[in-house]
C-alpha positions as CSV (number, residue, x, y, z in Angstrom):
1,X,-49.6,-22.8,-33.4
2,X,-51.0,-19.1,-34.5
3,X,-50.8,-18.1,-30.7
4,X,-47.3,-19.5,-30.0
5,X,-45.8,-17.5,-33.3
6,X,-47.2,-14.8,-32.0
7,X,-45.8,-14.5,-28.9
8,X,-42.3,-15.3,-30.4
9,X,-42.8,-12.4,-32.7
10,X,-43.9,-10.0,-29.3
11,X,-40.8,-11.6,-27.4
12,X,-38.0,-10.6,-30.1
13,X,-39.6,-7.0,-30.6
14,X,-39.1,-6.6,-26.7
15,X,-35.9,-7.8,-26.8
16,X,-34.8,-5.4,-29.6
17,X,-35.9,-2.9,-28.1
18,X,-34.5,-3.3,-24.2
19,X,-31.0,-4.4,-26.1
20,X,-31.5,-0.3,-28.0
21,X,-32.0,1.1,-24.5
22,X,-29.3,-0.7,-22.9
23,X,-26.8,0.2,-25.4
24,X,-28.1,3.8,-25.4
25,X,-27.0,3.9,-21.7
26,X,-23.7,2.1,-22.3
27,X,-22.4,4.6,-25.1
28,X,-23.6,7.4,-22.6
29,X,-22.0,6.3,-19.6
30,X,-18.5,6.0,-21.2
31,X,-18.4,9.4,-22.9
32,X,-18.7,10.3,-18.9
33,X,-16.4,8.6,-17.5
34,X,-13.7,7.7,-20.1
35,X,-10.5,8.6,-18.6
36,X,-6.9,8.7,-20.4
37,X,-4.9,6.0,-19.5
38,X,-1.2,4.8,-19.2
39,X,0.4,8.3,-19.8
40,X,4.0,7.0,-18.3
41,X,4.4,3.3,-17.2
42,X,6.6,3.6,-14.9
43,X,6.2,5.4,-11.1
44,X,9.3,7.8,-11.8
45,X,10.0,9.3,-15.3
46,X,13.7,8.9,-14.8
47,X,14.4,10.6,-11.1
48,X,11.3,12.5,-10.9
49,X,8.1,10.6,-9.7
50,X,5.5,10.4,-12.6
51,X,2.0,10.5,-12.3
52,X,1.3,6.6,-12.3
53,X,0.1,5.5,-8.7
54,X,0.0,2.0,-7.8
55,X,-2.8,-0.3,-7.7
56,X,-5.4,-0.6,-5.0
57,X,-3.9,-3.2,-2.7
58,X,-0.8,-3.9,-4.8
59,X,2.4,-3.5,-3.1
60,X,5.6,-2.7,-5.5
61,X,9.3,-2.7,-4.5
62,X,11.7,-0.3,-6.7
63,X,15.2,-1.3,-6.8
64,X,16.9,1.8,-7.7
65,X,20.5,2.0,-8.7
66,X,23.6,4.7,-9.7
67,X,27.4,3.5,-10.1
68,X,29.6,6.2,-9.9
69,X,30.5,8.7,-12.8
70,X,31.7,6.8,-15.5
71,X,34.6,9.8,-16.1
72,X,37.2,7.6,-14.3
73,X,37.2,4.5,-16.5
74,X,39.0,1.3,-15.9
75,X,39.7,3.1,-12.3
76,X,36.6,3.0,-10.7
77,X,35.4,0.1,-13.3
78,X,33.1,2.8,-14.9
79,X,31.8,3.2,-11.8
80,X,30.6,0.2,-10.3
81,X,32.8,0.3,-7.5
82,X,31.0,4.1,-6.1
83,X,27.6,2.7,-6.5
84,X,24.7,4.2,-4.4
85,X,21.3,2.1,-4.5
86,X,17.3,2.8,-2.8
87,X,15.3,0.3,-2.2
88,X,11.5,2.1,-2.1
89,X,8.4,0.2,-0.9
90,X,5.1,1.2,-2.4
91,X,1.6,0.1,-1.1
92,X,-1.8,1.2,-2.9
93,X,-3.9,2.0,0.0
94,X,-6.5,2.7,-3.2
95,X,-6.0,3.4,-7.1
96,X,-5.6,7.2,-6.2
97,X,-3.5,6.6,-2.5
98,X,-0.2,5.6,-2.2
99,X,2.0,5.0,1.3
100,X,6.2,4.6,0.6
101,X,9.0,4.0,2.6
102,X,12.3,4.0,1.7
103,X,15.9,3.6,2.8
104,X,19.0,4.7,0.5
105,X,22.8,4.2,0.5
106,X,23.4,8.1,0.0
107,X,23.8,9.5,3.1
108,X,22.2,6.5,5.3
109,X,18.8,8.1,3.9
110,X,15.1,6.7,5.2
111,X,12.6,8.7,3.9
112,X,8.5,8.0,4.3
113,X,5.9,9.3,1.4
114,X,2.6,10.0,0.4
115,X,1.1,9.9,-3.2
116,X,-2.3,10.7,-4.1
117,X,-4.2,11.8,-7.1
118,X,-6.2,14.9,-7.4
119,X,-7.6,15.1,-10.9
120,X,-7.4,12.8,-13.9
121,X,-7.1,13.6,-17.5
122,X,-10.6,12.8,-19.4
123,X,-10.3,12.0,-23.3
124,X,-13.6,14.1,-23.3
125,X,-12.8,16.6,-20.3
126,X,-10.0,17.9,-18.3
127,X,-7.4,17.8,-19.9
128,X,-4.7,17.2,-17.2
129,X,-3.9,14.0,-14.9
130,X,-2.9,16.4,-11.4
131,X,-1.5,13.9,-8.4
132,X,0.5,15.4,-5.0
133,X,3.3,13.7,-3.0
134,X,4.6,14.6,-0.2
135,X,7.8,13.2,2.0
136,X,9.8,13.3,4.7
137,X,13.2,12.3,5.3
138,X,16.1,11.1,8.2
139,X,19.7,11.9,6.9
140,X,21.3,9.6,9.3
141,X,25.0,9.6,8.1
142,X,25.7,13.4,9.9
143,X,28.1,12.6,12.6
144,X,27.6,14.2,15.7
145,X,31.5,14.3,15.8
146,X,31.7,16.9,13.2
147,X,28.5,18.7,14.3
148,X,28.6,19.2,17.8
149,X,25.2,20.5,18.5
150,X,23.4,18.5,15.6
151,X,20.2,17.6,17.2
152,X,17.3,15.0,15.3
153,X,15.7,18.2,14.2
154,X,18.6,18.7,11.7
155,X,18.2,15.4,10.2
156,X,15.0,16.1,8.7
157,X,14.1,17.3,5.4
158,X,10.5,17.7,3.9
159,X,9.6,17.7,0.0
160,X,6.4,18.6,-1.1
161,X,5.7,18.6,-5.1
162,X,2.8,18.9,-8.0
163,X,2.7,16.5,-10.7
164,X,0.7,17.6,-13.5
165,X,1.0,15.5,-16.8
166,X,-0.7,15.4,-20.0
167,X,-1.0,12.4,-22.7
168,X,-0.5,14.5,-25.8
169,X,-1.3,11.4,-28.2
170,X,-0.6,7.8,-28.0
171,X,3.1,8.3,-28.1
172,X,4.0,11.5,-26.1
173,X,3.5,12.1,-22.5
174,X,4.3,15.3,-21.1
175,X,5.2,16.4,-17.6
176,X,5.5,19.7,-15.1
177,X,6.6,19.4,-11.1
178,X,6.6,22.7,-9.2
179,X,8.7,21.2,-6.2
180,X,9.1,22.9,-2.3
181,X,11.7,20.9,-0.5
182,X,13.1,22.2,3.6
183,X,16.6,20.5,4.9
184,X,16.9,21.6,8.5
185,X,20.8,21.5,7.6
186,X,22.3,22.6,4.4
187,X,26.0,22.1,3.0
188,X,26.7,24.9,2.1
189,X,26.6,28.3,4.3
190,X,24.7,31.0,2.0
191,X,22.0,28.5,0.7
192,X,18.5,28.5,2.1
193,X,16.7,26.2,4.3
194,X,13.7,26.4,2.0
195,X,14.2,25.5,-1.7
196,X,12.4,25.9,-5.1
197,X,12.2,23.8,-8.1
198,X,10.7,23.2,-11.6
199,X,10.8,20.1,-12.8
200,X,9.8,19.2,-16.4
201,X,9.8,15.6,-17.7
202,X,8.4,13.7,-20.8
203,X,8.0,9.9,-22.2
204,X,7.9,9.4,-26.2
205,X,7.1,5.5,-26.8
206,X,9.3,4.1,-29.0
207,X,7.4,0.8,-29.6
208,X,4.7,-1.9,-27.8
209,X,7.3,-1.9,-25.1
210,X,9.9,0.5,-25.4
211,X,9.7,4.2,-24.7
212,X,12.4,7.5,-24.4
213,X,12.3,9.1,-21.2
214,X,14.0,12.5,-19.9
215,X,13.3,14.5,-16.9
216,X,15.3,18.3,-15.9
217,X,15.2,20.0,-12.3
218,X,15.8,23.7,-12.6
219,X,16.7,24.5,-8.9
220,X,15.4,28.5,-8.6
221,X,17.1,29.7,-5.5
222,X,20.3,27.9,-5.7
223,X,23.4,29.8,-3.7
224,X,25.9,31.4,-5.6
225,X,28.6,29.8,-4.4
226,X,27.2,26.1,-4.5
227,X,28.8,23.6,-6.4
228,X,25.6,21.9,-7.3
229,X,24.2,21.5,-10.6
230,X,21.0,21.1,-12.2
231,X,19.8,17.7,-12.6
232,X,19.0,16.1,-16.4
233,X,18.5,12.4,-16.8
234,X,17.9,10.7,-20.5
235,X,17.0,6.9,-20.4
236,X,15.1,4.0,-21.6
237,X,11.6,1.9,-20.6
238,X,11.8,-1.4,-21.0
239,X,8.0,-3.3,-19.9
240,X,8.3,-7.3,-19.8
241,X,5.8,-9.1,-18.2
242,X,5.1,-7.5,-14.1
243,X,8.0,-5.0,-14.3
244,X,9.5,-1.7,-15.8
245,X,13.1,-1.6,-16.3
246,X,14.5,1.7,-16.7
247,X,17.9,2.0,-17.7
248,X,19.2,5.9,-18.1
249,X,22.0,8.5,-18.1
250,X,22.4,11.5,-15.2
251,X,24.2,13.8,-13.5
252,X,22.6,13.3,-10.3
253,X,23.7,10.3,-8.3
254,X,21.3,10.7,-5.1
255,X,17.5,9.5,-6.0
256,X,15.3,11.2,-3.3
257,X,13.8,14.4,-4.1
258,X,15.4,16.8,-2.5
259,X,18.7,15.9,-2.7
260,X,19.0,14.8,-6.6
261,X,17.6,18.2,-6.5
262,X,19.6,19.9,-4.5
263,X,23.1,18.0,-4.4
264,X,23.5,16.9,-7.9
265,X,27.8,17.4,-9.0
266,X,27.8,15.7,-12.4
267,X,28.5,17.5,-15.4
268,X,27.6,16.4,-18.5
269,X,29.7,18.5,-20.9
270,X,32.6,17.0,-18.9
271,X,31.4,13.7,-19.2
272,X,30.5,13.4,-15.0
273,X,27.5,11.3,-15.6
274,X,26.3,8.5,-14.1
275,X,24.8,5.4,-15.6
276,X,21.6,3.6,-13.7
277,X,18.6,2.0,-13.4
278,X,14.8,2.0,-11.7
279,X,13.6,-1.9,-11.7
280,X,10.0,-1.9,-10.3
281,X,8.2,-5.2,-9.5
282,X,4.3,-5.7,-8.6
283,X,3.3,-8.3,-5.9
């Protein structure tokens, strides 16, 4: 009976001590690799993509929609009867790759993208979440008719862009986008092929599931004489269940990079805005 208590008393020392060393290593691994999550819940802010990627092996369909400027009233029915909608397939090819495609109303648009993340904010380390994306688009609505010598070069147009975000605390997320974007044909005659922009966005949660969102391009070698503007866009998260609803305020009706960017005609101090909305579903 001695012997037996004895060995109990050895067996329960051992295990103390192995359960000390294991949770030694446990509370050392995650000071290494504790990373900041959820800094913006949706995959775009409002028109600018965010710095969320989606899952490895998940595949998400955004439904995105603008009516028309709501300026014109009963007229255009606030809108609803000059509505432009993308539909934007996502595949995770891994947590930290993305693959897109995309096809949207404004000009008869189908655009292909990458996104992929570079660094990742670390509650205990860097101190930025850094992703790239890149795309490529087809303007197919130029008519030959109008354009005699438009060749399948001209329908192309290329966006390249740095997403660099920041959690600041459990409320406020923070955003910067330095933004290249090339159209092989421009509008407008004294405006370059190649194009510069800054874009700046932010998400303040409101609640478990709520959250204020804003994002603003500023366009740094805009022509003189364009009648393009600046795009600023103020909405609302909504998460429920396997989707974001975004619901927001802009003067930019067109929802690919380069030409909310770049071809943006609302005014907000006139009241040219358009109301919209981003619905992204997980499958």
């Amino acid at each position: 009976m001695k012997t037996l208590w004895f060995l109990i008393c050895v067996f329960s020392i051992s295990v103390s001590w192995a359960q000390e060393d294991l949770l030694d290593e446990i509370d050392s691994d995650s000071v290494v690799s504790s990373y900041t999550t959820a800094a913006f819940k949706g995959l775009k802010i409002v028109n600018f993509e965010s710095t969320k990627l989606v899952a490895k092996k998940e595949f998400t369909l955004v439904v995105a929609h603008r009516f028309g400027s709501i300026e014109n009233g009963f007229d255009t029915f606030f809108g609803l009867d000059d509505a432009v909608t993308r539909l934007n397939f996502i595949y995770g090819i891994s947590d930290g790759f993305n693959i897109g495609i995309s096809r949207s109303s404004y000009q008869k648009i189908y655009e292909g993208s990458l996104k992929y993340r570079i660094l990742r904010q670390e509650n205990n380390g860097f101190p930025f979440t850094v992703v790239g994306f890149n795309s490529i688009l087809i303007n197919t609505a130029l008519d030959k008719n109008n354009l005699p010598k438009l060749e399948f070069k001209h329908r192309l147009g290329y966006t390249a862009q740095i997403l660099v975000s920041r959690k600041m605390s459990e409320k406020l997320s923070l955003e910067i986008a330095p933004t290249f974007f090339h159209d092989n044909y421009v509008m407008i005659n004294n405006q370059d092929n190649s194009q510069f922009a800054l874009g700046f966005g932010g998400r303040y949660k409101l609640g478990k599931r709520w959250s204020l969102n804003a994002d603003y391009g500023w366009h740094l070698n805009r022509a003189s004489n364009s009648p393009f503007r600046n795009p600023l866009s103020i909405g609302i998260d909504l998460e429920t269940g396997g989707h974001v609803f975004q619901m927001h305020f802009t003067n930019a009706q067109p929802m690919n990079t380069s030409t909310f960017l770049g071809q943006s005609t609302g005014d907000w101090s006139e009241g040219d805005i358009y109301f919209g909305f981003n619905l992204s579903r997980v499958f």
